[in-house]
N, C-alpha and C positions, 0 to 999 in steps of 0.2 A: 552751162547748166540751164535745164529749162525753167522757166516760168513757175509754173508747177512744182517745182521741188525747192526752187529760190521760198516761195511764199510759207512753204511747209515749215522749211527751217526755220524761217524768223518766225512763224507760228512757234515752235518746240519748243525756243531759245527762250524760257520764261521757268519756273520753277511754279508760278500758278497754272497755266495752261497745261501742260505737263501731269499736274495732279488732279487737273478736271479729265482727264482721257484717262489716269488710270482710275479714277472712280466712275466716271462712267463704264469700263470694261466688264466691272459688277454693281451696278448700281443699286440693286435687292441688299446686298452687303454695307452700302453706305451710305443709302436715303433710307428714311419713313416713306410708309405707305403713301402715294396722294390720292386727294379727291377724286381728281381729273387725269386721265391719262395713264396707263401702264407702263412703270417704270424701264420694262424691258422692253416693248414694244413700240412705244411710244415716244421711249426717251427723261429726261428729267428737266421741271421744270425749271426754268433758269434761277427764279425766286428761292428753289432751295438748293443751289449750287450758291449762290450768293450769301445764306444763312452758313451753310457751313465754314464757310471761309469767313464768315466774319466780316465780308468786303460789303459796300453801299452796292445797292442792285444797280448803276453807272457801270461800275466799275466792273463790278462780274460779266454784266452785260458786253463791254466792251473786249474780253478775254475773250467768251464766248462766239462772237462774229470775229474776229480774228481767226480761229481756228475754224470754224465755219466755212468764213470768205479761202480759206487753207484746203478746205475739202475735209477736213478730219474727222468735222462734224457734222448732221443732218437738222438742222432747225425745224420746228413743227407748229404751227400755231392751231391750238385747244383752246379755245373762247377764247380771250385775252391773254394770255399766257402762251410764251414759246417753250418747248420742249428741247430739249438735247439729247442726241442719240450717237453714237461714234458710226463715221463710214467706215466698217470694215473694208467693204471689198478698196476704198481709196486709200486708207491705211494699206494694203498689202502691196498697191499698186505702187506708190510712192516709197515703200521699205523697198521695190526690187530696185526701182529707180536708182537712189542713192547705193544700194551697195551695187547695182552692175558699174558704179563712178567712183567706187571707193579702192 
């Protein structure tokens, strides 16, 4: 297994991480408007992926570069604030992966 799909999985392997990719898939759908940055464009800022979940910005933050350091995600920094946006085209890449090994 490469490298690359090893990190993915223990990215997925979590039930928070997992609901931060499906809410970022539609983010208009599951964030408030922000100040800073376009939700679809942009990405969302980490600060209200943290408020939703209810988790300490730690701990969101640490979900967040997990799936990142994964490829799943695209980090962005707007002033002081990181943004999160999902890698589709790494997501598509990494789904042929594992199923051409399934």
């Amino acid at each position: 297994m490469s490298m690359e799909i090893a990190a993915a999985i223990r990215a997925l392997d979590s039930q928070p991480r997992l609901r931060i990719l499906e809410w970022l898939k539609n983010p208009r759908r599951h964030f408030p408007p922000q100040v800073y940055g376009d939700l679809v464009e942009d990405g969302v800022c980490g600060v209200l992926i943290a408020r939703k979940f209810r988790f300490s910005q730690p701990t969101a933050s640490e979900h967040l570069k997990i799936l990142a350091r994964a490829g799943l995600l695209r980090p962005k920094r707007i002033r002081q604030w990181t943004f999160y946006k999902r890698d589709e085209a790494q997501i598509k890449k990494i789904k042929r992966q594992i199923l051409a090994r399934v």
